[in-house]
MARNU-576088 format. One record per residue (C-alpha): residue number from 1; residue in one letter; x negated, y negated, z negated. Coordinates in Angstrom, 1 decimal. Layout:
BEGIN
resi	resn	px	py	pz
NUM	A	X	Y	Z $
...
END
This chain:
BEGIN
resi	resn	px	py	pz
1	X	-46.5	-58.1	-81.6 $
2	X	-46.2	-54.7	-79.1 $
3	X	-49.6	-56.1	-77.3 $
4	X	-51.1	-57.1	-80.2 $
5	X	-51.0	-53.6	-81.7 $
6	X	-51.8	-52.2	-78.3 $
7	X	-55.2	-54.6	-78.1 $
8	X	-56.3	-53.0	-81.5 $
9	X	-55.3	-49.6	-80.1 $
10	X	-57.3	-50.0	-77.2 $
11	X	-60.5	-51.9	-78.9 $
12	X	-60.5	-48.7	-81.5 $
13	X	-60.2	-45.9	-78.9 $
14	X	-62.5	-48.0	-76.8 $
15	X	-65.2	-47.5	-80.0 $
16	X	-64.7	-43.9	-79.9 $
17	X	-64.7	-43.1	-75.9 $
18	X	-68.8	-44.7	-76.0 $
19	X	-69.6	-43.2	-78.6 $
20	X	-69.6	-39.8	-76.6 $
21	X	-72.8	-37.9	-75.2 $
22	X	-72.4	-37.7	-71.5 $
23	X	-74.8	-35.3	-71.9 $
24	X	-73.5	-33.0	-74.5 $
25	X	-70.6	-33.1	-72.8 $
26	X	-71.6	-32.2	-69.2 $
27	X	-74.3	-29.4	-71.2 $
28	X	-70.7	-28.1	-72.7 $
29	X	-68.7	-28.1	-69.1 $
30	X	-71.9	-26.3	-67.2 $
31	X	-72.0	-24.1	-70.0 $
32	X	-68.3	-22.8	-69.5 $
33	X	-69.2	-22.5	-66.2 $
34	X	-71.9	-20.1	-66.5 $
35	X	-70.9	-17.8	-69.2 $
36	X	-67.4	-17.0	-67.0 $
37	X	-65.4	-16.7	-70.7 $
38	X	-63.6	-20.0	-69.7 $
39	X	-62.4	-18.1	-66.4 $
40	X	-60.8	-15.3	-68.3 $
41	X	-59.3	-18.1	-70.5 $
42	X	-58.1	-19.9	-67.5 $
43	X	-56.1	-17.3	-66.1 $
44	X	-54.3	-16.1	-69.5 $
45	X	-53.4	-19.3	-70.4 $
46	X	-52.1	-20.5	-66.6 $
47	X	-50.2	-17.4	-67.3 $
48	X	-48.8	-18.0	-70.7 $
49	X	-47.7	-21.7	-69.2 $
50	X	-46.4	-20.5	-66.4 $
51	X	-44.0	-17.9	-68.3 $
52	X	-43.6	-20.4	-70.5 $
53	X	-42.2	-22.5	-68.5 $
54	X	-40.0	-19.9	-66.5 $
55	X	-38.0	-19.0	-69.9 $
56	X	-36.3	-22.1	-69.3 $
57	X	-36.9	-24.2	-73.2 $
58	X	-35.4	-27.6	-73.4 $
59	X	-36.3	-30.4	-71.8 $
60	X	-39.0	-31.6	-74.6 $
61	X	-40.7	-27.9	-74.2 $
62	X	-41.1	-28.0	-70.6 $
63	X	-42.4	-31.0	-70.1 $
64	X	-44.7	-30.3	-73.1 $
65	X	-45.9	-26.9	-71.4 $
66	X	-46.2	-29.4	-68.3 $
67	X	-48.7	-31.5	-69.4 $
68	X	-50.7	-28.7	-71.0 $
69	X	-50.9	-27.1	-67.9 $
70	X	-52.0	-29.9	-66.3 $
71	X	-54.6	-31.0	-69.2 $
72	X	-56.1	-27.3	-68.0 $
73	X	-56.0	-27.2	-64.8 $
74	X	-57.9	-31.1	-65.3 $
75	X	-60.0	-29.3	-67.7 $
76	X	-61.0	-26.5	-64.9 $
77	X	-62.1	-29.4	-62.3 $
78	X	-64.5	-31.0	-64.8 $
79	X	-65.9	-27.9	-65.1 $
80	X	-66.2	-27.1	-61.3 $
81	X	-67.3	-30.7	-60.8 $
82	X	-70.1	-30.4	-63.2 $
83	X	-71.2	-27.2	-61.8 $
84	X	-71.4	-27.9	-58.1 $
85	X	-73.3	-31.6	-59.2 $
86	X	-75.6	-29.3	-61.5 $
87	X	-76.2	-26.6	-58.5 $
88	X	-77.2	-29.4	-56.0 $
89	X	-79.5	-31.2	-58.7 $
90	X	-81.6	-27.6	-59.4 $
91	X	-81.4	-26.9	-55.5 $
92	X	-82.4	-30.3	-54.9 $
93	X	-86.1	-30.2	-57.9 $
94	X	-86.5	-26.6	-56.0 $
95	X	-86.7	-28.3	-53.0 $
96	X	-89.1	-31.0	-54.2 $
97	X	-91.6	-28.5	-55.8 $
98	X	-91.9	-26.6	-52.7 $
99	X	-92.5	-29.3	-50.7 $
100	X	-95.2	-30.3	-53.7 $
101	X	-96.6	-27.0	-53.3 $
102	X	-97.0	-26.9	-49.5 $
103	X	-98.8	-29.7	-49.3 $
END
């Protein structure tokens, strides 16, 4: 019964994870990149977490503010990923239309 419901589980998220715009999405990460607000973001909420998880909460809290931090710091190297992939792709084309325009 337990695998059963995990099949359906997995066939339903499965449904939604293509359904996503590769595109869109690396648009949104090169986009947080650029405008520097998700830096500022970054470093308050690393903060926040961090003091968060100094104060000592239960167990449940902890691991909670845990994962979050993790989730952001994941979060951060999409967005460095995408950046440096985008950076090499326009340095790449600038390349190719010089060497188009030499000759």
């Amino acid at each position: 019964m337990r695998n059963l419901l995990i099949s359906i589980l997995l066939k339903l998220i499965g449904d939604e994870a293509d359904a996503l715009d590769e595109k869109k999405l690396k648009d949104w990460l090169w986009m947080s990149y650029e405008d520097g607000g998700f830096s500022q973001y970054y470093t308050i909420r690393k903060r926040a977490l961090q003091n968060h998880l100094l104060l000592g909460q239960d167990q449940k809290e902890t691991w909670v503010a845990v994962g979050q931090y993790r989730e952001l710091k994941a979060l951060r190297a999409n967005i460095i990923k995408e950046s440096q992939a985008r950076i090499k792709r326009q340095k790449k084309a600038e390349e190719q239309r010089e060497e188009q325009a030499g000759k």
